[in-house]
C-alpha positions in Angstrom: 62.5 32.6 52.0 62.6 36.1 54.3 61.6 36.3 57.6 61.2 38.8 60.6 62.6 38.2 63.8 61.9 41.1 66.7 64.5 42.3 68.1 62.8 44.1 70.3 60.0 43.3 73.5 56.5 43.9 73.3 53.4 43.1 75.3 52.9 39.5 76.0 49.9 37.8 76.1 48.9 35.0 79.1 46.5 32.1 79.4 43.6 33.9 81.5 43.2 29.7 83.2 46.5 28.9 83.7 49.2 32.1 83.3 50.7 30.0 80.6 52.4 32.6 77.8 50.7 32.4 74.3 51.6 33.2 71.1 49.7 36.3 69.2 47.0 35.8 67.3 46.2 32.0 68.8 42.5 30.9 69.5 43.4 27.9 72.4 46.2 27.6 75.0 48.6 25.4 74.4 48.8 24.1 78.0 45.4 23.7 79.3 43.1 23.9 75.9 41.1 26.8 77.4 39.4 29.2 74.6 40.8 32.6 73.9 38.4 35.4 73.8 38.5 37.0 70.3 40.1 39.9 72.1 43.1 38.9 73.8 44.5 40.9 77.1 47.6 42.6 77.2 50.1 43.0 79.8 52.8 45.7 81.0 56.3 44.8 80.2 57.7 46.1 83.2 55.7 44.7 85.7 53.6 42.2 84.0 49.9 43.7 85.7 47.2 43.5 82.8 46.6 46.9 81.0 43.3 48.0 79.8 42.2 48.4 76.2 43.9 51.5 74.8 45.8 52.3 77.9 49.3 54.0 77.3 50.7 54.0 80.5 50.6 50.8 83.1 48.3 51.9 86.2 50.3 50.1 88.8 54.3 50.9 87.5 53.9 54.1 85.2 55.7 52.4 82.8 54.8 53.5 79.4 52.5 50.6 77.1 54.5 50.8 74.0 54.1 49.0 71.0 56.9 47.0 70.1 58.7 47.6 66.6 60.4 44.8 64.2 63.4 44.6 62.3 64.3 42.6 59.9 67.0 40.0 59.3 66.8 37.5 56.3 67.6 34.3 57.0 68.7 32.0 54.1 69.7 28.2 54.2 73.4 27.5 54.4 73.6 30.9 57.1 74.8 30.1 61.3 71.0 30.8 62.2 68.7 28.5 62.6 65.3 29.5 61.9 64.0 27.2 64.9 66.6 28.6 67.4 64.9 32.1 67.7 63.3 33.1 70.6 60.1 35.3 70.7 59.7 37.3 73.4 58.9 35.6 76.8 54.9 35.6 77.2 55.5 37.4 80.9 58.1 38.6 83.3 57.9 36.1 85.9 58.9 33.0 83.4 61.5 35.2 81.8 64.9 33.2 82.0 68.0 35.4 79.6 69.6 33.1 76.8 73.0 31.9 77.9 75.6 33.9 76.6 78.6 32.6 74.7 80.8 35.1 77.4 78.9 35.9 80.2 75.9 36.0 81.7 73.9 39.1 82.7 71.8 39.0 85.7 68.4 41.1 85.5 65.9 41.9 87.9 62.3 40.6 87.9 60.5 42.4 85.8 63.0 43.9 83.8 64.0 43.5 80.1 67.0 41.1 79.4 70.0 42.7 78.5 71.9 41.2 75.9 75.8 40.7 76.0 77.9 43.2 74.8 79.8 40.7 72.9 78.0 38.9 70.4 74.4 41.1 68.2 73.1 37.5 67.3 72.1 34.7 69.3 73.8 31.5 68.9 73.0 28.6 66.8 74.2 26.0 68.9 71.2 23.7 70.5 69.2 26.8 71.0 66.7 24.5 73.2 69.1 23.3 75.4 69.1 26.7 76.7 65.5 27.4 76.3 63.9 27.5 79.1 60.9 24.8 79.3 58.0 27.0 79.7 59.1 29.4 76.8 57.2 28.5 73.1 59.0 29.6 69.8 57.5 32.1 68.7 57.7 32.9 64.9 57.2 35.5 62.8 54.3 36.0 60.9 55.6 37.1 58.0 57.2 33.7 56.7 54.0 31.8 57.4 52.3 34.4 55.7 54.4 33.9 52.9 54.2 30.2 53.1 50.1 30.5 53.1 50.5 32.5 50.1 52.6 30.6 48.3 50.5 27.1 48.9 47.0 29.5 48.1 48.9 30.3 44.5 50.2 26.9 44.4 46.8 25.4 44.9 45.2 28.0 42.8 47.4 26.5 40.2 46.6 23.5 40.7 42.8 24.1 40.5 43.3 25.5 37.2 45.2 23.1 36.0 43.1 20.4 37.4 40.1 22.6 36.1 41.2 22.8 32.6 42.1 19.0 32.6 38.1 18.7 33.7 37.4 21.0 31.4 38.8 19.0 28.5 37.8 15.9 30.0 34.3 17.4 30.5 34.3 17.9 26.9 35.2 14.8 25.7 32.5 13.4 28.3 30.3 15.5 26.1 31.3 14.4 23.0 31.0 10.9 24.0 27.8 11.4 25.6 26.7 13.5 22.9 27.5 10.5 20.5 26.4 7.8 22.7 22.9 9.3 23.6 22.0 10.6 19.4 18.7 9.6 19.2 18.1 6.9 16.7 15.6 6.9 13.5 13.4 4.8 11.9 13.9 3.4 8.6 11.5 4.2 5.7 10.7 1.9 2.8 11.4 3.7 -0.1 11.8 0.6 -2.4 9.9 1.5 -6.1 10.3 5.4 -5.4 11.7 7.6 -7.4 15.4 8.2 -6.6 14.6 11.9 -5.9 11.6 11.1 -4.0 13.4 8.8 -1.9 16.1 10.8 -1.4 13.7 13.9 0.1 11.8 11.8 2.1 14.9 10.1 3.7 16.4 13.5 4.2 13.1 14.6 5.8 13.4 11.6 8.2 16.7 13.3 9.1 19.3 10.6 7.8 22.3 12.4 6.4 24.7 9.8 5.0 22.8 8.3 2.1 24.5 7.0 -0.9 23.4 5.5 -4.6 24.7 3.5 -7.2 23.9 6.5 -9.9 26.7 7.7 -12.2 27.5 11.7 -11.2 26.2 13.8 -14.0 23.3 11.2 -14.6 19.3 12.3 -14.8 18.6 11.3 -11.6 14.6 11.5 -12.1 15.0 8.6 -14.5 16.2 6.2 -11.8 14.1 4.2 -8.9 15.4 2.6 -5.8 15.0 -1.4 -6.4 17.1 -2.2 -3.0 18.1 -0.3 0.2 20.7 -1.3 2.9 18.7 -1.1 5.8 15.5 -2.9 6.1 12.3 -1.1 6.7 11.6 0.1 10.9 14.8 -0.6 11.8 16.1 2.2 14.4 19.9 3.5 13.2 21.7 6.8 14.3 20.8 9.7 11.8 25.0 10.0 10.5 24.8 5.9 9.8 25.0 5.4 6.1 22.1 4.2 3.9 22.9 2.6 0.3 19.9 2.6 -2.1 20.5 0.5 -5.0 18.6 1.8 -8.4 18.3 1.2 -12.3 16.8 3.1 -14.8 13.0 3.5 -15.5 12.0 2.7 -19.0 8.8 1.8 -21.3 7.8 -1.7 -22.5 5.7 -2.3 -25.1 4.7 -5.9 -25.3 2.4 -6.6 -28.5 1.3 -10.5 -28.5 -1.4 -11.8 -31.2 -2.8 -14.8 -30.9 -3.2 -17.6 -33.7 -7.3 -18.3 -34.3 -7.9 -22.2 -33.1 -11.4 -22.4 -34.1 -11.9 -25.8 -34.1 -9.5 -27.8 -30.9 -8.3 -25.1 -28.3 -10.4 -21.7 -28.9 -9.6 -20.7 -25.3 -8.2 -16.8 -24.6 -4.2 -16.7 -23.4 -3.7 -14.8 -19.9 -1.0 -12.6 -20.1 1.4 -12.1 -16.6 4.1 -9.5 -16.3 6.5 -10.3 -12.6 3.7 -11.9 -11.5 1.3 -9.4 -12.3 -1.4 -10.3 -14.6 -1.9 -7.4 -17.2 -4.5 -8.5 -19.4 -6.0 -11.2 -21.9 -5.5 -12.2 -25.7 -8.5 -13.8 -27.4 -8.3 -16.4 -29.3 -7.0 -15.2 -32.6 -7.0 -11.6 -31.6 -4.1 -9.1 -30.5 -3.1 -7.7 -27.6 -1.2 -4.5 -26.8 0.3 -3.5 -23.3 2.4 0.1 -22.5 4.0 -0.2 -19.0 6.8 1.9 -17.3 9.3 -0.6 -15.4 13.1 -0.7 -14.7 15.8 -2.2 -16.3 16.6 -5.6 -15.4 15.7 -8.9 -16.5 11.8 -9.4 -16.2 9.4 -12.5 -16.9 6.5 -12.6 -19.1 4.0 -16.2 -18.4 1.6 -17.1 -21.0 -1.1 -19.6 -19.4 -4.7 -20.6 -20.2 -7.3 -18.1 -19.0 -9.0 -19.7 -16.0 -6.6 -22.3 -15.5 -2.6 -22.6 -14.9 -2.2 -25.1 -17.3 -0.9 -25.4 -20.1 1.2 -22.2 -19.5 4.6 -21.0 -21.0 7.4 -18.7 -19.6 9.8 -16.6 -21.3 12.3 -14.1 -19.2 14.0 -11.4 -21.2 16.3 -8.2 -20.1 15.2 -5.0 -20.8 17.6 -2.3 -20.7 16.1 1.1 -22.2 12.6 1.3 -23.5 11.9 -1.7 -25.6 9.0 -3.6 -27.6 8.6 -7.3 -27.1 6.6 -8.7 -29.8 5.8 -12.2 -30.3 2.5 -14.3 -32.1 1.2 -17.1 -29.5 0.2 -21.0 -30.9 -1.9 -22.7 -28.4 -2.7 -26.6 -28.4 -5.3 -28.3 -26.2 -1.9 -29.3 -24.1 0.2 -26.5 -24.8 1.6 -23.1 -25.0 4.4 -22.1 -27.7 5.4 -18.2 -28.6 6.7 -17.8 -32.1 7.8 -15.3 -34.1 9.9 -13.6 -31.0 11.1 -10.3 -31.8 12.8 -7.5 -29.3 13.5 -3.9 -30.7 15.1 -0.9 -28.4 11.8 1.4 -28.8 8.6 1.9 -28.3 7.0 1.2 -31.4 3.2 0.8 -32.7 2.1 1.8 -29.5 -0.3 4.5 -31.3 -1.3 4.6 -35.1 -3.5 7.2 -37.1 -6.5 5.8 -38.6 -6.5 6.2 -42.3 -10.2 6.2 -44.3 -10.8 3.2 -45.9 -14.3 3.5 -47.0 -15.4 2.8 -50.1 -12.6 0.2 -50.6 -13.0 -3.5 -51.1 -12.7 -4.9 -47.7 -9.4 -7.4 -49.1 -7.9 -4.0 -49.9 -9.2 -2.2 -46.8 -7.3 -5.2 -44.5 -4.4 -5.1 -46.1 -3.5 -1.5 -45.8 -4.8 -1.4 -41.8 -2.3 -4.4 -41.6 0.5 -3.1 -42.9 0.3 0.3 -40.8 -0.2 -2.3 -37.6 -3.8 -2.5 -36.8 -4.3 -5.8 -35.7 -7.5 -5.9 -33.8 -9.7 -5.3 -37.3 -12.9 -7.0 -37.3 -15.4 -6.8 -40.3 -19.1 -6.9 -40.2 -21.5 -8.8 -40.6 -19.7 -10.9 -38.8 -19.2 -14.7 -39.7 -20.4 -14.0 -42.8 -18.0 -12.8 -45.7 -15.5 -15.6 -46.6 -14.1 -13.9 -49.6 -13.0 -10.7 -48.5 -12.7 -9.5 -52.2 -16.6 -9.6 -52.8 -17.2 -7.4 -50.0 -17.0 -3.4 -49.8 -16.2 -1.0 -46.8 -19.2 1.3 -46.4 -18.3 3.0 -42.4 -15.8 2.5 -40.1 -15.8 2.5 -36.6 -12.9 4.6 -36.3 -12.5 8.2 -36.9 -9.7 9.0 -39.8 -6.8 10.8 -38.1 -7.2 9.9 -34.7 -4.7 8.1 -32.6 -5.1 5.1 -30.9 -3.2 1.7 -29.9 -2.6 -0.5 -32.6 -5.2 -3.1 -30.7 -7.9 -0.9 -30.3 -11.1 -2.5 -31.7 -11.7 -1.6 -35.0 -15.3 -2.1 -36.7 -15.7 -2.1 -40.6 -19.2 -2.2 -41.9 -19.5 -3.6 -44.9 -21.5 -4.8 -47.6 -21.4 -7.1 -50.6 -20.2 -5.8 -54.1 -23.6 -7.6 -55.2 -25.7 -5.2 -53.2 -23.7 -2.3 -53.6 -23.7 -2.4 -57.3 -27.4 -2.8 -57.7 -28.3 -0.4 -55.2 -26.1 1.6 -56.6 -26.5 1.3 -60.1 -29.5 -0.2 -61.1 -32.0 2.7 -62.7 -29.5 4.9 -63.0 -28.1 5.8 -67.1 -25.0 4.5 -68.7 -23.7 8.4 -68.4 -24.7 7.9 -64.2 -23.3 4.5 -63.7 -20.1 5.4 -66.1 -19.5 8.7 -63.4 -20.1 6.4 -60.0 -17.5 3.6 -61.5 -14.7 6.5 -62.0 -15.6 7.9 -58.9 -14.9 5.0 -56.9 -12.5 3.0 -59.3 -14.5 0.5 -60.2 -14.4 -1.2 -64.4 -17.6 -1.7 -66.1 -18.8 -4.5 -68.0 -22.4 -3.7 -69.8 -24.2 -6.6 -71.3 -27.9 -6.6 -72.7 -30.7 -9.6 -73.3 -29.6 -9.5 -77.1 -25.4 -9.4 -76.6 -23.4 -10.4 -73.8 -20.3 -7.4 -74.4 -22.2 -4.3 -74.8 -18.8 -2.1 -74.1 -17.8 -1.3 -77.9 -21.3 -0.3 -79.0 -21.6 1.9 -76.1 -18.3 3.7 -76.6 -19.9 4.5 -80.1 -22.8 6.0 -78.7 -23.2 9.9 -78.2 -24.2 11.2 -74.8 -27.7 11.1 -75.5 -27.5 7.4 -76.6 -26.3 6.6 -73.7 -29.2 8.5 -71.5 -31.6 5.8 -73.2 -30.2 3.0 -71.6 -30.9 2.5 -68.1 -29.1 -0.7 -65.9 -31.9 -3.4 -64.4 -29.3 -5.4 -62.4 -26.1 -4.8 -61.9 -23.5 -7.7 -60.1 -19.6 -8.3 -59.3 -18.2 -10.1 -62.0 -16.8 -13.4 -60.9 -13.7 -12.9 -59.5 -12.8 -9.4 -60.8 -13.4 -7.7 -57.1 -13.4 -4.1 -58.9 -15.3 -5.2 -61.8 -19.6 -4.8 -61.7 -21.0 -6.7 -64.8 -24.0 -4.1 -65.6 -27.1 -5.2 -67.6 -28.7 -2.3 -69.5 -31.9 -2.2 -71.3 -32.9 0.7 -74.0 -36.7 0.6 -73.9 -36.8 2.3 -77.4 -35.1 -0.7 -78.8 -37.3 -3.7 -79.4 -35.7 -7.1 -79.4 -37.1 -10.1 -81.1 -37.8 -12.9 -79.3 -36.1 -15.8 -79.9 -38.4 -19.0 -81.3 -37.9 -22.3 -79.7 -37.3 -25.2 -82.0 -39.9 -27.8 -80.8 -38.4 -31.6 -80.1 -38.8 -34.0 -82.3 -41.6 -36.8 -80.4 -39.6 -39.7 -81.9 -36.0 -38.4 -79.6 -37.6 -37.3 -76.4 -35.1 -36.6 -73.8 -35.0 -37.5 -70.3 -34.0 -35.5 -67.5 -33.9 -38.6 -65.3 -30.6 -40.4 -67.2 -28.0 -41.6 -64.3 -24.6 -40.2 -64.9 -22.1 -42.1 -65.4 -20.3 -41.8 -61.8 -23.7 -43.1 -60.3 -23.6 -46.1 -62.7 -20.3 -47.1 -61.3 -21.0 -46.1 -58.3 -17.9 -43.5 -57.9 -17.7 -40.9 -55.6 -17.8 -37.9 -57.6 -15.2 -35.5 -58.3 -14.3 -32.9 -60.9 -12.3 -35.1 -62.9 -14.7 -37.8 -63.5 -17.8 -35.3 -63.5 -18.2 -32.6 -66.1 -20.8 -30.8 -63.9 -19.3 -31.0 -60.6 -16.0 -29.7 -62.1 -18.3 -26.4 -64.1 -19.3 -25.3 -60.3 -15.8 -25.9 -59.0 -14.8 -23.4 -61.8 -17.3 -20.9 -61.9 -16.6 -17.1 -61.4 -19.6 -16.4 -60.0 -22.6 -17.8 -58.2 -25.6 -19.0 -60.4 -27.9 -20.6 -58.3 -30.0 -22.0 -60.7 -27.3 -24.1 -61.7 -26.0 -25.5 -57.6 -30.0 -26.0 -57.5 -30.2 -28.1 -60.7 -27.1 -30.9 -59.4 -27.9 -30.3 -55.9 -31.2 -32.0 -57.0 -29.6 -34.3 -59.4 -27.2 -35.8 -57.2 -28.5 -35.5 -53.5 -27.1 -38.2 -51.1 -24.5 -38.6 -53.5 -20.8 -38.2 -52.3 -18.4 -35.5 -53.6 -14.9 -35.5 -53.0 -12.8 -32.1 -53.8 -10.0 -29.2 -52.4 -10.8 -26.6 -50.6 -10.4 -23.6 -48.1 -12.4 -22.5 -45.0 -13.4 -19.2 -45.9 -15.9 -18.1 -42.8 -16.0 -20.2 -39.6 -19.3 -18.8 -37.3 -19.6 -19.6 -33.5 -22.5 -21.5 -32.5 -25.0 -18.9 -30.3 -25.4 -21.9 -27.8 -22.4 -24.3 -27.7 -18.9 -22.4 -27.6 -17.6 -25.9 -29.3 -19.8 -25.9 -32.0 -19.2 -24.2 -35.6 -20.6 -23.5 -38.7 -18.2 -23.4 -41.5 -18.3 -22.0 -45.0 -16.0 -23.9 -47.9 -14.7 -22.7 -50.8 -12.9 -24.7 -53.5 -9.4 -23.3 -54.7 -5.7 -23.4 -53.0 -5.4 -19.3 -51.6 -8.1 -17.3 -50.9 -5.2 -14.2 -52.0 -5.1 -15.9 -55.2 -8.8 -16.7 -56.4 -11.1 -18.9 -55.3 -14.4 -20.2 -57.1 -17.5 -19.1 -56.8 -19.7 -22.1 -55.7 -19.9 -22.2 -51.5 -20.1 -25.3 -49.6 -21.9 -25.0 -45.8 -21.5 -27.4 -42.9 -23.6 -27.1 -40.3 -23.3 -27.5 -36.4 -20.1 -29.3 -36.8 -17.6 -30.7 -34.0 -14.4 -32.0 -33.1 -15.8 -35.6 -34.7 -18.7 -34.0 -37.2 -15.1 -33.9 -39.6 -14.0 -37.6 -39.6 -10.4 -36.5 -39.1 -8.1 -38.4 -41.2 -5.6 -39.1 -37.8 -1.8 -38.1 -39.9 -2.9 -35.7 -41.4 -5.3 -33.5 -38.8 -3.9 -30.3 -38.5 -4.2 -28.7 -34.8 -5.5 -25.7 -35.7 -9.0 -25.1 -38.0 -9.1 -21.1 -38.7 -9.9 -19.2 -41.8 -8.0 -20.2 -44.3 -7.0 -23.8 -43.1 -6.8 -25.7 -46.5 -8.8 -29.3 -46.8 -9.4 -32.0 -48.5 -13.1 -33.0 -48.3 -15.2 -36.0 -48.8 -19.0 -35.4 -48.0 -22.5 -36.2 -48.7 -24.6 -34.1 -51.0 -27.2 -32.8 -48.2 -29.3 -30.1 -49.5 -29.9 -27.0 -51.9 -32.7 -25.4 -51.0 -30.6 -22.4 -50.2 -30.3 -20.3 -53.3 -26.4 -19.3 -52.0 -24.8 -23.0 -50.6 -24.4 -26.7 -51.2 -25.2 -28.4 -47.8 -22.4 -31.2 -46.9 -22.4 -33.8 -44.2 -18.7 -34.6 -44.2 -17.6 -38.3 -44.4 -13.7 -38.3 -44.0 -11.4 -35.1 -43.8 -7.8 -34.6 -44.2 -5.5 -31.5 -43.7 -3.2 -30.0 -46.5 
């Protein structure tokens, strides 16, 4: 480090209070404390009297004011000169004392400058204070200090950077934590049952950036719906905290239930319940469809009685992709089974086009809307045709080629093959009737009053033969459903009446004789009674025939097989039933003619045989009947009152 020592006098400036010498530049004295003015005196070196500002020459001595010059000596560590040992100039001629000389010493007068020895340019190193006078203050040179200032200013400008920049960082990292620590928080939707895209936009909206799925990359995500999120519902997280939506695949069930007809025991309707969710209600014996869009997973159908939860039945199933669940329902008084349970990995039946079945017999009509999947068919009249095969379609309810669900309602109105063929044929020609029964694909079989097969004679007629005769009643022949048996009259033909042989007087013949089964007493059935076996067997209905036993044996008791053809609702008792019997073992594979009717019949109007009752009484049900002959004033039915009833 350099420094300047003086080499040379200069002015020297005095405590104004108490004389004592001062150092340049200093505010205070250092002997008394008094305050020194900003603009310090200065005195004459030769005679020490106070010179005025600016003055070059000393009023009282002449002696010229100069201002003192500086030379330079660096001082290192290690050198003979300490930096402590050298003397400023003496603040004023009176305290002057000279530095002992190594030599000599050289006397000076009072006021004069000291004279330095001759033999040495430097002042020694040696205990430089020993020598000092008392009242003299080191005075040092400005320039080191100056340096020294600097030096700590660049040092502590260093520092302050350093420092600074260490803030700086710190600062930042203050920010960053504070930044993290003060992110506002958001609260969570429900977007359970959304759409995954939906879910995802309104999430995003929300301002959540870190949410995450369970759906394969590459996968439709419009397909999928959020079953499951991570965080529940209005719970406040950080926007960068992540969110896990859990999702499976949207698909389309079909269920299609029908429900087996209990007409007689348990006629309630079936309430249908999909997750706790009920969708809807079979009736009793009828069908019903239901399209819904759910997701895969395992899902729970309940089957219960409508109106009540019991008796009730539960079946859970997995549905993975679009599926039909299919099944028929039995119900009981007590209980609930499904049968015939089928799953397939479509939609299927969900909508049929309606074909045109008018003009077909109504057995024929069913059968082809059944096989295409109509299942909610229903003929009218209503409750009144029990053979299916003497009936015709004449409108349907439905338009052919539209497209509706399998169980939409579907009305056929029909009419008798009886009244069809005589309104339709009767007074028209044998050429009109012979065009109408192509037309619709119906057979012909003519008869006359004089000959029961007319068919060969009339296919050797000629057209205009055949404009002669004209039909007066035309009628389904027995069981033949597409056959009318036509009776034709040709008024240009006369027929002879027949002459009735009178009866001899002596052999009269009464109409009154008991038959043999009422002799004995025997409950009559068709292999003990000629008669009762004839109606059993009959193709058709002739009801002067029924009318003629019916009268013969009324209150008697008839035992035979048969089938329940038409089972009616009572208008005023949902329990009560009016039921139409028909003897035979199918009603696909021919029944007979005659028609038995019970009347207003319950659960105990039957006499259930108690082995053999079967649980459900629907069209169809096959029975073996013992009754009393009740009535048959009705041109059409035997009335029965039953006695004892089993179940075949």
């Amino acid at each position: 480090m350099a420094l300047q020592v003086d080499n040379r006098g200069g002015e020297r400036m005095k405590c104004p209070n108490c004389g004592a010498d001062l150092a340049e530049g200093v505010l205070f004295c250092r002997e008394c404390g008094t305050k020194i003015d900003s603009l310090q005196k200065q005195f004459c070196r030769e005679c020490g009297a106070v010179l005025a500002e600016g003055a070059k020459f000393c009023t009282e001595c002449g002696a010229k004011a100069e201002i003192p010059t500086f030379t330079s000596e660096v001082i290192t560590s290690g050198s003979d000169t300490n930096v402590d040992a050298i003397d400023d100039y003496p603040s004023g001629p009176k305290d002057y004392e000279p530095a002992e000389s190594a030599e000599e010493d050289i006397p000076v007068s009072r006021g004069e400058r000291p004279r330095q020895s001759t033999k040495s340019s430097t002042r020694r190193d040696s205990s430089p204070t020993k020598n000092k006078p008392k009242h003299q203050e080191k005075k040092k040179s400005k320039t080191p200090l100056i340096i020294a200032i600097v030096a700590i200013v660049l040092l502590i400008s260093a520092v302050s950077s350093l420092g600074k920049s260490s803030s700086s960082e710190r600062n930042v990292s203050r920010t960053a934590e504070s930044s993290t620590v003060s992110e506002p928080k958001i609260a969570m939707v429900n977007v359970v049952n959304m759409a995954y895209p939906a879910a995802l936009n309104v999430l995003q909206s929300a301002g959540f950036t870190n949410i995450t799925s369970n759906i394969e990359p590459g996968t439709d995500e419009s397909l999928w719906v959020v079953t499951e999120q991570s965080v529940n519902p209005g719970k406040t997280i950080k926007a960068g905290d992540k969110i896990q939506l859990t999702c499976a695949r949207r698909c389309n069930l079909y269920i299609d239930v029908k429900s087996e007809a209990n007409l007689m025991f348990s006629t309630y309707d079936i309430a249908i319940n999909l997750d706790g969710i009920e969708i809807g209600t079979v009736a009793n014996g009828k069908g019903f469809t239901y399209l819904k869009e759910v997701v895969s997973g395992e899902h729970t159908l309940v089957f219960s009685k409508s109106g009540s939860s019991s008796p009730k039945i539960t079946k859970k199933f997995l549905v993975p992709g679009d599926m039909t669940f299919s099944c028929e329902l039995a119900h009981s008084s007590s209980s609930i089974d499904i049968k015939n349970e089928s799953k397939t990995d479509n939609v299927g039946g969900a909508s049929l086009e309606v074909i045109d079945v008018t003009g077909m017999v109504l057995s024929e009509a069913m059968s082809k809307l059944s096989s295409i999947g109509f299942s909610n068919v229903r003929e009218e009249p209503y409750g009144s045709i029990w053979n299916r095969n003497n009936w015709l379609v004449v409108t349907q309810g439905l338009s052919a080629g539209s497209i509706v669900d399998k169980n939409e309602f579907f009305q056929l109105d029909c009419i008798s093959l009886d009244d069809y063929f005589s309104k339709t044929y009767v007074g028209k020609t044998v050429n009109e009737i012979q065009a109408l029964a192509n037309a619709s694909g119906f057979s012909l079989k003519f008869e006359s009053s004089s000959s029961s097969d007319m068919n060969s004679r009339i296919a050797s007629m000629t057209e205009e033969q055949k404009n002669d005769w004209t039909a007066t009643r035309a009628r389904q022949y027995g069981g033949a459903d597409k056959t009318a048996v036509v009776t034709i009259n040709n008024p240009k033909e006369v027929t002879p009446t027949p002459t009735r042989t009178p009866t001899p007087a002596s052999t009269p013949t009464s109409t009154n004789t008991p038959s043999s089964s009422q002799e004995k007493n025997e409950i009559i059935t068709k292999e003990n009674n000629s008669e009762f076996a004839s109606l059993l067997s009959a193709e058709y209905v002739d009801p002067d025939k029924q009318k003629a036993f019916v009268k013969k044996y009324k209150g008697d008791t008839v035992e035979f097989d048969c089938i329940v053809g038409v089972v009616m609702p009572n208008p005023r008792y949902n329990t009560i039933y009016d039921y139409i019997l028909v003897p035979g073992e199918s009603l696909d594979t021919g029944i007979g003619a005659v028609m038995f009717y019970i009347e207003d019949a319950g659960i105990g109007t039957f006499h259930w045989d108690s082995k053999t009752r079967p649980e459900y009484l629907e069209y169809g049900s096959k029975l073996k009947m013992r009754a009393k002959i009740v009535s048959g004033d009705d041109p059409l039915y035997i009335y029965l009152q039953p006695v004892k009833t089993w179940g075949r």
